[in-house]
Wavefront OBJ file of the C-alpha trace (Angstrom):
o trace
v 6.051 9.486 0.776
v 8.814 10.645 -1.484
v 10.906 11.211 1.809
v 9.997 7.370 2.938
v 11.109 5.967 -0.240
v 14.659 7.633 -0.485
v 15.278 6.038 3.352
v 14.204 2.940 2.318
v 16.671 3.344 -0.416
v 19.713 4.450 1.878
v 18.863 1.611 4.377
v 18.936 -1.020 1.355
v 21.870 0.469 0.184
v 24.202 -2.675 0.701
v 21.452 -5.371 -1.108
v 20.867 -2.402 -4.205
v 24.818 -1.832 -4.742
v 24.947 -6.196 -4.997
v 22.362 -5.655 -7.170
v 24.119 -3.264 -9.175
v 27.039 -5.161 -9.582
v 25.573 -8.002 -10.159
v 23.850 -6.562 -13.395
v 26.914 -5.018 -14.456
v 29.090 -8.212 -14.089
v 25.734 -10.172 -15.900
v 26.130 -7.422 -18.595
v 29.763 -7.806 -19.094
v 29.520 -12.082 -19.237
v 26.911 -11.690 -22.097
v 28.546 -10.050 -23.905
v 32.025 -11.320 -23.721
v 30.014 -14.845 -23.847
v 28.645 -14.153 -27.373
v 31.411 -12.363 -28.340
v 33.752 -14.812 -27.855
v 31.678 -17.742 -28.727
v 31.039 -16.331 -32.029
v 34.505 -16.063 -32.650
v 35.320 -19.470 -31.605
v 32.708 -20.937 -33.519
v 33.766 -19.695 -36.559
v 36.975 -20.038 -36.421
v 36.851 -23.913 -35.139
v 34.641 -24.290 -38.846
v 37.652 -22.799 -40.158
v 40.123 -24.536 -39.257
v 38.150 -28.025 -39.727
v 37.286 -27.091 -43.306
v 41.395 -25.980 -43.787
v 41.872 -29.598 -42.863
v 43.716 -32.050 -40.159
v 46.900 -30.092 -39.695
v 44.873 -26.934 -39.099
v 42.576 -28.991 -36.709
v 46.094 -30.386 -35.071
v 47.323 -26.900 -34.167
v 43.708 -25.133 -33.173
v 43.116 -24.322 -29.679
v 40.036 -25.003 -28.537
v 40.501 -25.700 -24.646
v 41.519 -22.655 -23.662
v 38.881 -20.333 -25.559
v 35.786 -23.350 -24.502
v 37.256 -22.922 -21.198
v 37.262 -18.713 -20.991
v 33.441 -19.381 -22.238
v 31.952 -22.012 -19.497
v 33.812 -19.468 -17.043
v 31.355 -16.529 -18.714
v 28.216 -18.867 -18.685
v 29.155 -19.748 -15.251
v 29.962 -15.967 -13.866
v 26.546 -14.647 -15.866
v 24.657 -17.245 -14.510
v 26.125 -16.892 -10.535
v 25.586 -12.694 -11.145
v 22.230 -13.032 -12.570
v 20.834 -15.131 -9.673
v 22.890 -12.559 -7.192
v 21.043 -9.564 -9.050
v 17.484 -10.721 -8.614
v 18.203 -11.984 -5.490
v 19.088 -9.110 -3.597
v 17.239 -6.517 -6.323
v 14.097 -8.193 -4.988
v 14.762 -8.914 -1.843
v 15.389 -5.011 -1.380
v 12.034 -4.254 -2.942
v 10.106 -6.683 -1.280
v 11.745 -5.507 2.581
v 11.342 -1.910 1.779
v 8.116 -2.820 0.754
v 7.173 -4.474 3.850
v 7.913 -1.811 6.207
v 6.531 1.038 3.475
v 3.090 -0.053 3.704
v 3.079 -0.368 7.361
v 4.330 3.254 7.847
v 1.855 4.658 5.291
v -1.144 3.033 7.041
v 0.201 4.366 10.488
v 0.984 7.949 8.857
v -2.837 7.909 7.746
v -3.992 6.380 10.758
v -2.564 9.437 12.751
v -3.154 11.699 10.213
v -5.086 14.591 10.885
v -9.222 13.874 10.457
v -10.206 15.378 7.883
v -7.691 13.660 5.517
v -8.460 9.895 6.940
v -11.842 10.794 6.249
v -11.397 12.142 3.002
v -10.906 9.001 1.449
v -13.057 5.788 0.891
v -12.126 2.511 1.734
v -11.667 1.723 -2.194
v -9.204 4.517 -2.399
v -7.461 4.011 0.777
v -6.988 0.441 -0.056
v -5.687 1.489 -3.588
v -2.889 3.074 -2.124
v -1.575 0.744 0.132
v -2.196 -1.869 -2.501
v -1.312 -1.236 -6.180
v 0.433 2.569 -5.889
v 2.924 0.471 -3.301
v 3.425 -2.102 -5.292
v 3.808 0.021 -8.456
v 7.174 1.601 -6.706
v 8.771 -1.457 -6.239
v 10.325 -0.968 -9.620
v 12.531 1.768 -7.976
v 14.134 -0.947 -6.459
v 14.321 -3.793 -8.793
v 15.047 -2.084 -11.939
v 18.113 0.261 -9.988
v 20.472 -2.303 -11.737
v 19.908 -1.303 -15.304
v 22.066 2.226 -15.852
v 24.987 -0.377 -14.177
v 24.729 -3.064 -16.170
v 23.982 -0.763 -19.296
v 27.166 1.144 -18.810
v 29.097 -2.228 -18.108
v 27.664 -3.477 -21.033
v 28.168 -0.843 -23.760
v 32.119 -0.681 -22.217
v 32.896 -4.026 -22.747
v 30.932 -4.301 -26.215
v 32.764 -1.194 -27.643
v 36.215 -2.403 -26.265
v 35.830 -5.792 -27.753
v 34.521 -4.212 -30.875
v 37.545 -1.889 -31.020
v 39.686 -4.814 -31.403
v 37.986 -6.361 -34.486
v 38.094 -2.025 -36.144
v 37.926 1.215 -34.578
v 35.218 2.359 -36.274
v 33.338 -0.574 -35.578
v 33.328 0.416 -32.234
v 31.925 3.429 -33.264
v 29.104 1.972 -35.069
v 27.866 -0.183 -32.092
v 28.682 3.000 -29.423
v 26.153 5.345 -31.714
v 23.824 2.669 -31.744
v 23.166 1.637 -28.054
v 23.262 5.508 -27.725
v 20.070 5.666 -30.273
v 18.420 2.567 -28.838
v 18.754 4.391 -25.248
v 17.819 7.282 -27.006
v 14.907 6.595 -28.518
v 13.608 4.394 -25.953
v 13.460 7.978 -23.331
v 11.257 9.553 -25.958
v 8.817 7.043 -26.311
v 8.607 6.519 -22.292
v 7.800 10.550 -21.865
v 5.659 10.833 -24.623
v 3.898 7.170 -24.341
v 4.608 4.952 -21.442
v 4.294 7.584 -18.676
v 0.901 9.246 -19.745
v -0.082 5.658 -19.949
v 1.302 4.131 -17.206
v -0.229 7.282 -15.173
v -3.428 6.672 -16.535
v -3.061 3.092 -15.260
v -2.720 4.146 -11.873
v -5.494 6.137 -11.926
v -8.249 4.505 -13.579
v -6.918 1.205 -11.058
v -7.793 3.331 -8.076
v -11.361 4.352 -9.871
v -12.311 1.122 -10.437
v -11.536 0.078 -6.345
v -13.298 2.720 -5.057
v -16.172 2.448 -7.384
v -16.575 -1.398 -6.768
v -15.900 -1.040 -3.009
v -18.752 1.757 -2.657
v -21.307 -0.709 -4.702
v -19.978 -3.567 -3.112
v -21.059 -2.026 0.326
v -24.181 -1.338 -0.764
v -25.524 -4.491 -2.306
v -28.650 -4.937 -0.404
v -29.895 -1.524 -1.500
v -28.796 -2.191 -5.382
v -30.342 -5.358 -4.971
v -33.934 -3.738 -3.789
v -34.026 -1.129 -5.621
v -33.598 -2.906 -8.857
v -29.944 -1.162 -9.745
v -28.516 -3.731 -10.378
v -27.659 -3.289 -14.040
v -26.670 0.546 -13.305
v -23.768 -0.933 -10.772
v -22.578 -3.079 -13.509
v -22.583 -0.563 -15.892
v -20.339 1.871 -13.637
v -18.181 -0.894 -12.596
v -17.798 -1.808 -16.626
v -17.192 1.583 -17.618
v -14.221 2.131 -14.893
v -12.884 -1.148 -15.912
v -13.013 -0.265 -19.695
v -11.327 2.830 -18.341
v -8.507 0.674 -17.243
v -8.315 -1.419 -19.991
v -7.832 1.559 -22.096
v -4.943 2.693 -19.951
v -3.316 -0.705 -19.795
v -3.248 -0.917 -23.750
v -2.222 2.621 -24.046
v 1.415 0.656 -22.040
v 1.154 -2.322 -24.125
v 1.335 -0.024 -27.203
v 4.440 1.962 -25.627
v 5.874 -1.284 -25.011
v 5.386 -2.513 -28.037
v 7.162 0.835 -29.661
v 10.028 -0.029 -27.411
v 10.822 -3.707 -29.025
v 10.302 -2.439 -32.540
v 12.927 0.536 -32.100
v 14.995 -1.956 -30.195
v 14.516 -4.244 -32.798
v 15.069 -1.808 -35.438
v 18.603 -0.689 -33.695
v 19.376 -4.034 -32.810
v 19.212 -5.139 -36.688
v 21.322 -1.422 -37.797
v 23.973 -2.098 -34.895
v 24.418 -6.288 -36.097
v 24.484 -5.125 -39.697
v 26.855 -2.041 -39.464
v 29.161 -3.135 -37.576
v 29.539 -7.019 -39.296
v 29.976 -4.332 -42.455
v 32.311 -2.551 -40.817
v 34.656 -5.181 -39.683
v 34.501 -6.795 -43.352
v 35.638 -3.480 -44.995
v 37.766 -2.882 -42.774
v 39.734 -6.178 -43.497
v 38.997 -8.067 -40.211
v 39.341 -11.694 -40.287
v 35.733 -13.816 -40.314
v 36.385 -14.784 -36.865
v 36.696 -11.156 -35.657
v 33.938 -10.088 -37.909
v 31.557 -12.663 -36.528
v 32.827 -11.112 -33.273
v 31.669 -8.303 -33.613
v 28.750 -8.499 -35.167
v 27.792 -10.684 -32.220
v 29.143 -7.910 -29.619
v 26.908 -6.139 -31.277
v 23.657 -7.789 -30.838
v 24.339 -7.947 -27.145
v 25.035 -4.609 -26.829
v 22.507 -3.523 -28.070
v 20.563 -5.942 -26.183
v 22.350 -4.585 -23.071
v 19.692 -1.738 -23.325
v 16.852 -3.463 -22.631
v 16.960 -3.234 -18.729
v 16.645 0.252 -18.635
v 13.986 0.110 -21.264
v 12.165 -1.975 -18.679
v 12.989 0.527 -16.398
v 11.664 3.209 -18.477
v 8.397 1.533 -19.707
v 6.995 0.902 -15.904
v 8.566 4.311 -14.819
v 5.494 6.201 -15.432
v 3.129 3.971 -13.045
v 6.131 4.299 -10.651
v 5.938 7.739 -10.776
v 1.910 8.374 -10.923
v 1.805 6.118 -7.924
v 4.277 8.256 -5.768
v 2.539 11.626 -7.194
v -0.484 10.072 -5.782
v 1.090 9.092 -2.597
v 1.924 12.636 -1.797
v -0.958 13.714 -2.222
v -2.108 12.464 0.876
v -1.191 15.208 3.360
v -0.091 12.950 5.859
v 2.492 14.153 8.554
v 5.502 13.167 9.277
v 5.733 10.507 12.097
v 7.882 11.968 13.844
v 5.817 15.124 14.472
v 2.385 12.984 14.125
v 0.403 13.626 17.185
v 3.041 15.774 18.698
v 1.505 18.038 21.812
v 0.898 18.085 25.366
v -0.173 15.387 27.744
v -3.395 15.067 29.114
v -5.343 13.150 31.850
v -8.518 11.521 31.961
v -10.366 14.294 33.171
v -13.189 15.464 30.114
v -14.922 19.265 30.458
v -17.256 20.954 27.988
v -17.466 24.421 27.371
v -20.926 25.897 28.320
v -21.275 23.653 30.923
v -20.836 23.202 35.224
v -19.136 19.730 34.430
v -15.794 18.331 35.139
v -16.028 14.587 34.306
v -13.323 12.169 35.880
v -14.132 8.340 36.114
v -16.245 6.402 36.869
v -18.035 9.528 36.181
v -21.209 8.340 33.915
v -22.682 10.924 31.100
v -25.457 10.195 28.474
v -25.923 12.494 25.308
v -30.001 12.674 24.346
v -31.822 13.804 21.785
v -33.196 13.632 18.660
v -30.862 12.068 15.632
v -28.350 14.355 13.754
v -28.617 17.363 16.143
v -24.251 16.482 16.349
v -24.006 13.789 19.348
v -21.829 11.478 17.515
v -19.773 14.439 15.873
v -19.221 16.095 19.086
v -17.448 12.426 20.659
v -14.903 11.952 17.369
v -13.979 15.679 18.557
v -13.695 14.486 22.049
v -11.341 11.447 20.390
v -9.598 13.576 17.663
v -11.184 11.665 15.202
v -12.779 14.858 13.946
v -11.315 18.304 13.821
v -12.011 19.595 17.286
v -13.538 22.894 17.250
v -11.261 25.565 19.338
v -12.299 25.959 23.384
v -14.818 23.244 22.881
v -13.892 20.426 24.626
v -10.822 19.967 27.367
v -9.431 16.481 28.527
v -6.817 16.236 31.338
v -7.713 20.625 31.675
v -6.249 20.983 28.390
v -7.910 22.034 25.030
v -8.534 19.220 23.021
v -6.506 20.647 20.394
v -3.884 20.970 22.193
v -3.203 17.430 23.324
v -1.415 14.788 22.448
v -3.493 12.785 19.903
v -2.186 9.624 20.453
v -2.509 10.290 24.401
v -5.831 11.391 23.538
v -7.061 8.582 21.644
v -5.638 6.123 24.324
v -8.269 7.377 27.344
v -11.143 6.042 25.148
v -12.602 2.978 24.154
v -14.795 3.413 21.659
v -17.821 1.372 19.821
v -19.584 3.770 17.017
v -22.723 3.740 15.708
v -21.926 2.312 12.506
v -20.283 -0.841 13.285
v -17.103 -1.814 11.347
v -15.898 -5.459 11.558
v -12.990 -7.340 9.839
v -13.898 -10.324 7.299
v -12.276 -13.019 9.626
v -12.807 -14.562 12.777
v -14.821 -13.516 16.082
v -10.918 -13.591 18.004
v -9.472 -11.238 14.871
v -12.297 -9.205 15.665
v -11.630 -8.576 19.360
v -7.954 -8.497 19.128
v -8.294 -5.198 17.351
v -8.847 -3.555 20.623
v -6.047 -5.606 22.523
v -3.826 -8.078 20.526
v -2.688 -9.668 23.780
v -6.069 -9.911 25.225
v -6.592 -13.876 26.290
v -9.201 -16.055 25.750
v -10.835 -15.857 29.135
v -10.747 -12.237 28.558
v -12.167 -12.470 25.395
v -15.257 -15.048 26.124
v -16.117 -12.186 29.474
v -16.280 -9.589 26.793
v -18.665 -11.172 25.003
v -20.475 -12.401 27.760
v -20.641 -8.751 28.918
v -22.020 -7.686 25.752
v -24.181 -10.895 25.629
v -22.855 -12.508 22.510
v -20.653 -15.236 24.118
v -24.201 -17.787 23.798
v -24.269 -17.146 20.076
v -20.477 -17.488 19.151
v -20.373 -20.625 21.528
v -23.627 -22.591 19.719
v -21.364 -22.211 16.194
v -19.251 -24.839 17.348
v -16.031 -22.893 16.334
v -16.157 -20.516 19.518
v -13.508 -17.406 18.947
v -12.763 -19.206 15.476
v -16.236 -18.399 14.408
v -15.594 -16.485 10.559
v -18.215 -13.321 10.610
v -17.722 -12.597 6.846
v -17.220 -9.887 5.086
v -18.532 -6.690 7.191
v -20.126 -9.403 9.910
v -22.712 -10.630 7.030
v -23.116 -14.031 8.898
v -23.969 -12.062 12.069
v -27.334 -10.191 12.596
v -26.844 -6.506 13.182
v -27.450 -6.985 16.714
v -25.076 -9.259 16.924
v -22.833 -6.985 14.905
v -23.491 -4.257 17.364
v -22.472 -6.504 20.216
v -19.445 -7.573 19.055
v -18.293 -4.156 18.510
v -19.621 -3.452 22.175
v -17.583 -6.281 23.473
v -14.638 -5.277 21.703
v -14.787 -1.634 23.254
v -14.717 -3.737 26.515
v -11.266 -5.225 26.050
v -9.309 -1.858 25.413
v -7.978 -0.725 28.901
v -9.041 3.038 28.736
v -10.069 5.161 31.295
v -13.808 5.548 29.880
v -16.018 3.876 27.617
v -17.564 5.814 24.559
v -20.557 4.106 23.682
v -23.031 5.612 20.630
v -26.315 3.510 20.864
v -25.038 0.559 22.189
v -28.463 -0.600 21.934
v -30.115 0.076 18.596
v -31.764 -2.442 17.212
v -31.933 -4.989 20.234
v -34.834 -6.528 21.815
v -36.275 -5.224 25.152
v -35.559 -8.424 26.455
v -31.626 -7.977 25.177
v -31.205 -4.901 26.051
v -32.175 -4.772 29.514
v -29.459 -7.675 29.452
v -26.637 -5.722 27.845
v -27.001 -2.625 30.050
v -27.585 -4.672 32.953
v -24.049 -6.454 32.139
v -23.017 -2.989 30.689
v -23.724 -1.717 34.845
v -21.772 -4.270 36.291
v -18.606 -3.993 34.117
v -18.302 -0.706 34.874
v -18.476 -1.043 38.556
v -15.767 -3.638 38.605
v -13.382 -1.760 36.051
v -13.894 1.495 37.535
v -14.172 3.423 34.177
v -16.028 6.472 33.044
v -19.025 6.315 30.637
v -19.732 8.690 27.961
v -23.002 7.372 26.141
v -25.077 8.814 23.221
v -28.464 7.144 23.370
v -32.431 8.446 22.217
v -33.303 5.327 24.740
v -34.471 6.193 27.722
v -33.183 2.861 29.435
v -29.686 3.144 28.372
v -29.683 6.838 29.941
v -30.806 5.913 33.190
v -27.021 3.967 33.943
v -26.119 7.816 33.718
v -25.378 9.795 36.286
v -25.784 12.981 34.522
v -27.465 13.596 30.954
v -26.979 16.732 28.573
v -29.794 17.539 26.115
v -28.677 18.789 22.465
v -30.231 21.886 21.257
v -28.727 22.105 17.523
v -25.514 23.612 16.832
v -24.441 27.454 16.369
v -22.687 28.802 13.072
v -19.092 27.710 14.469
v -20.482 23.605 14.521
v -20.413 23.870 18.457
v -23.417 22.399 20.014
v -26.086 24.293 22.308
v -26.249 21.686 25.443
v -27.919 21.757 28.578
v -28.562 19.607 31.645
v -31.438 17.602 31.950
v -33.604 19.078 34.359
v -36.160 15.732 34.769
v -37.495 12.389 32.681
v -39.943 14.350 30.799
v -37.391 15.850 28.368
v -36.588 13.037 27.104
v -39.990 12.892 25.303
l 1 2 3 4 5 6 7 8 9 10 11 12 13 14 15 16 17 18 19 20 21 22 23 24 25 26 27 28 29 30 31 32 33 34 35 36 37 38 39 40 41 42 43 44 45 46 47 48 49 50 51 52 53 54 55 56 57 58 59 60 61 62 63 64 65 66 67 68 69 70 71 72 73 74 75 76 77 78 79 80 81 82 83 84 85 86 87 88 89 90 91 92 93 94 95 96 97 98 99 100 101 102 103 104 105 106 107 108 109 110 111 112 113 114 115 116 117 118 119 120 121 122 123 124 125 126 127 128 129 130 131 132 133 134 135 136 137 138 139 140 141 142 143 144 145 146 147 148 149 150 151 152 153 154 155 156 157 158 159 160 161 162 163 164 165 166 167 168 169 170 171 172 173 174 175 176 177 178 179 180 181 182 183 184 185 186 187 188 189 190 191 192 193 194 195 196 197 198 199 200 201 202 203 204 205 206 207 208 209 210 211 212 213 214 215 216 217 218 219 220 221 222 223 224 225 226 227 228 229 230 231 232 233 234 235 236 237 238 239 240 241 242 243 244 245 246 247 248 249 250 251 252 253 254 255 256 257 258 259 260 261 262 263 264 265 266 267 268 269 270 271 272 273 274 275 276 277 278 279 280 281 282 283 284 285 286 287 288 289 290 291 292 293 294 295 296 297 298 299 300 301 302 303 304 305 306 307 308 309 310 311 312 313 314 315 316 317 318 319 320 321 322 323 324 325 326 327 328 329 330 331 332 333 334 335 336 337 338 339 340 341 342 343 344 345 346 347 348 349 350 351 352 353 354 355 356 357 358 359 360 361 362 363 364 365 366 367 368 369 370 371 372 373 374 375 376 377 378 379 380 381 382 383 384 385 386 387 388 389 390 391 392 393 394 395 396 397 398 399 400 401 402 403 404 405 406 407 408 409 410 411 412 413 414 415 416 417 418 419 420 421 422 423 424 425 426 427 428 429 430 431 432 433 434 435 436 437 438 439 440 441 442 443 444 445 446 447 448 449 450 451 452 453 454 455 456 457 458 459 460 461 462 463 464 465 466 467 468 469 470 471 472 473 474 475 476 477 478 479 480 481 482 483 484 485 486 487 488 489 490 491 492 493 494 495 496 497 498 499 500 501 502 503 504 505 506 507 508 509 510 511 512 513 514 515 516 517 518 519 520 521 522 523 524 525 526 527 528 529 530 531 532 533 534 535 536 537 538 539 540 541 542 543 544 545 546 547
C-alpha cells in the first residue's frame, strides 16, 4: 500500500507543490500582515496624539496600501492551498480505494478470505480516509519554514536578538509539539484505528446475524459487545483529544514566552514603540506559523496505523496479480476418466460437507487449489492465469450474497452492460421475473439489505439469474434449488435445461437432489477427502447411489 501511496504522491506532484506554495506564501502574508499592521497602528496613535502637524506629515496610504495587498495575497494563497491540497487528497483518494479493492479482489484466497466483511470494509473506509492527511497537511514544513524566515527577518530589523528570541521559540514550539505526537498522539491515534476497525467487524458479524440474536434471546449480549468495542473507541479517541489538547497548551505556553520576550527585547534594546509592537506581533504569528505542522503531527499517528494496517494485507502487486499461463475451457480431475468441454453437463452428489463446494472455489481459484488436482484448458489449476480462470465460470454459491439496492444493481454485477431484455430473460429463466414484475417497480425493485425483502428462494433465484447473464463458457451452480417448492423447482431446472441448450455452455452442478442431477450427463459421488484435502470421487454407477 505504502508503494500505492508514494505514486499517488508523484502523480499529484503538480496540485501538492501549489499547495506548498500556497502555504508558504499564506505563511509569509500573515505574518508580514500583523507585523506591519501592528506597526502602523501604533504609530498612526502616535502621531495623532503628537498632534496636527504630525498627522499632516504621516503616511498612511502607502503602509494601508502594502497591508490590503497582504490580506488580499493571504486570502488568494489560502483558497489556492486548500484547493489543490484537497483536491490532491480527494483524487488520489479516488483511485486508492479502487486499486485496493481490486488488489484484494485478486488477491490470493486465503487472504480475501481471511477477513470479514466488517474488517474489509474498515479498510477501504476509515484506514483510506485516515491517509488523506498525507496529502492535505504536505503544506505545513513549507509554510512553517516560510513563516519562521520572514518572522525572524522582520524581527531582526526591530533588534538582533529579538530575532533570536522568536527563532528559539518556534524551534521549542516545533519542538515540543514532536514529543508529545510520539509519545501521545500516535499511540492514540493508533489505537483509534484499531479499536474503529473492532467495532465494524464486531457490529457487521452481529448485524448479520440478527435473526439468531433475536431467537435466542442474545440480544443484550450483542449490545454489550458492541458497547464495549465502542467504549474501546471512545477511549482511544480521548486518548487524541488529550494529545491535542497538550499541543495548544505548549503552543500556548510558547506563543505567550515568544510575544513577551521578544516585545522585552525590542524595548531594552531601544526600539521605537512602533517597531516594538512589531515585533511582538511577528512574534505571535510566528509562533502561530507552527500550528500546521502540529496538525500534521497530531493526526500523523492514525495516518500511520492506517497504512501499517494496510500492509498488512498481503496483497500482490497488480501488475504480477494473476500472472500465469492461459487456459481453455476444457476442466479434468485427477482420479478420474473425464475430460469435460462444453456443453458437457456434470453434477457433484452426496451427502453435505464431504468438500463439493470447496472442491469448485478450487476449480475457480477462489480457494487455494491443491497441486495436480484439478486442470482447466490441460493445465494445472495452479498454474493458470487466475483472472483467465475466473472468466470461464459463472458462478451462483450456496450462500447467496446480494447488494442492498435494486433488482438491476443486482444483476449488473455479473454484466454491467447487460440490457434490460437481457435482464427480464434472466429472471424469467430463473423464474423470478413474475415476482419482481407484481412490485410495480420492475428492475427498480430495492431488495434491502442482504435481499431481506426477498424470500430466500427468491434470494436464491436472483443469484441464479445473475449467474445467467455472465458470458462464460460453463455454469457453476451449488444447489440451485434448495429451499424451492417441487412445483418451482421442476420450473427452474426445466428453464435451467433450455438455457443451456440455446447458450451452448457447460454445467458443473453440486446438488443432494436427485432432480437437479438428472439435467447431468455424468455425476461423481464424494467419498470424503484424504489427508492432503483432495477428495475420493467416483462415477455413479446407477440411481440407487444417490440414496
Amino acid at each position: 500500500m505504502r508503494k500505492l501511496v508514494e505514486a499517488e504522491i508523484a502523480r499529484e506532484g503538480l496540485r501538492l507543490r501549489i499547495a506548498a506554495a500556497g502555504g508558504a506564501v499564506v505563511a509569509m502574508a500573515a505574518v508580514a500582515l500583523l507585523g506591519l499592521s501592528g506597526w502602523f497602528i501604533t504609530g498612526a496613535a502616535l502621531a495623532g496624539a503628537a498632534g496636527a502637524g504630525a498627522v499632516a506629515t504621516f503616511n498612511y496610504l502607502t503602509p494601508s496600501a502594502t497591508i490590503r495587498l497582504f490580506a488580499i495575497l493571504r486570502t488568494v494563497s489560502r483558497y489556492l492551498e486548500r484547493v489543490a491540497g484537497h483536491e490532491a487528497a480527494l483524487a488520489a483518494l479516488s483511485r486508492l480505494r479502487p486499486a485496493l479493492f481490486r488488489a484484494l479482489a485478486k488477491s490470493p484466497p486465503q487472504t480475501a478470505l481471511a477477513l470479514s466483511a466488517g474488517e474489509a470494509s474498515a479498510r477501504l473506509v476509515e484506514d483510506v480516509d485516515a491517509i488523506q492527511t498525507l496529502f492535505i497537511r504536505r503544506s505545513a514544513p513549507f509554510a512553517l519554514g516560510a513563516g519562521a524566515a520572514v518572522s525572524v527577518g522582520l524581527a531582526a530589523l526591530t533588534h538582533p536578538f529579538c530575532a533570536v528570541v522568536i527563532a528559539t521559540v518556534m524551534a521549542l514550539s516545533v519542538r515540543g509539539g514532536l514529543s508529545i505526537a510520539r509519545r501521545h498522539a500516535e499511540p492514540a491515534g493508533r489505537a483509534t484505528q484499531t479499536a474503529l476497525g473492532r467495532l465494524k467487524d464486531v457490529s457487521s458479524s452481529l448485524a448479520a446475524a440478527v435473526p439468531e440474536l433475536r431467537a435466542y434471546g442474545l440480544e443484550a449480549w450483542a449490545e454489550a459487545s458492541v458497547a464495549q468495542e465502542a467504549d474501546a473507541l471512545e477511549r482511544a479517541r480521548h486518548g487524541v483529544r488529550v494529545a491535542e489538547g497538550q499541543m495548544q497548551a505548549w503552543q500556548s505556553a510558547c506563543l505567550a514566552v515568544g510575544t513577551v520576550g521578544a516585545l522585552a527585547t525590542a524595548v531594552l534594546g531601544g526600539a521605537t514603540s512602533p517597531m516594538a509592537a512589531l515585533a511582538a506581533l511577528v512574534a505571535v504569528t510566528g509562533v502561530e506559523a507552527t500550528g500546521g505542522l502540529v496538525q500534521a503531527l497530531l493526526q500523523s499517528g492514525s495516518a500511520r496505523a492506517a497504512l501499517d494496517r494496510l500492509d498488512e494485507l498481503p496483497v500482490q502487486d497488480e501488475d504480477v496479480v494473476g500472472r500465469g499461463k492461459p487456459v481453455g475451457a476444457r476442466v479434468g480431475v485427477a482420479g478420474l476418466d473425464l475430460d469435460l468441454v462444453p456443453p458437457m453437463r456434470l453434477g457433484l452428489a452426496r451427502v453435505s460437507g464431504c468438500g463439493k463446494t470447496s472442491l469448485l472455489e478450487r476449480l475457480m481459484r477462489l480457494r487455494p487449489p491443491l497441486p495436480g488436482e484439478l486442470r482447466l484448458g490441460g493445465a494445472p489449476v495452479e498454474a493458470a492465469d487466475t483472472d483467465m480462470v475466473r472468466d470461464r465460470f459463472a458462478y451462483a454459491a450456496q450462500k447467496v450474497s446480494l447488494l442492498d439496492g435494486s433488482v438491476r444493481q443486482n444483476l449488473a454485477l455479473a454484466r454491467a452492460e447487460a440490457t434490460e431484455a437481457e435482464m427480464w430473460s434472466a429472471l424469467e429463466d430463473a423464474v423470478l421475473a413474475a415476482r419482481v414484475r407484481e412490485s410495480g417497480q420492475g428492475l427498480d425493485m430495492p431488495i434491502g439489505s442482504g435481499g431481506d425483502r426477498l424470500s430466500g428462494g427468491e434470494r436464491r433465484r436472483l443469484s441464479l439469474a445473475r449467474a445467467y447473464l455472465r458470458p462464460a463458457s460453463w455454469l457453476v451452480l451449488d444447489e440451485p434449488t434448495e429451499g424451492l417448492d417441487a412445483a418451482t423447482e421442476e420450473q427452474v431446472l426445466r428453464r435451467l435445461d433450455a438455457r443451456l441448450r440455446a447458450t451452448g455452455q457447460g454445467l458443473i452442478m453440486v446438488s443432494h437432489r436427485a432432480a437437479g442431477l438428472t439435467l447431468c450427463d455424468r455425476v461423481v459421488l464424494v467419498e470424503g477427502q484424504d489427508t492432503s484435502g483432495a477428495l475420493r470421487l467416483r462415477l455413479r454407477g446407477g440411481q440407487r447411489e444417490l440414496a
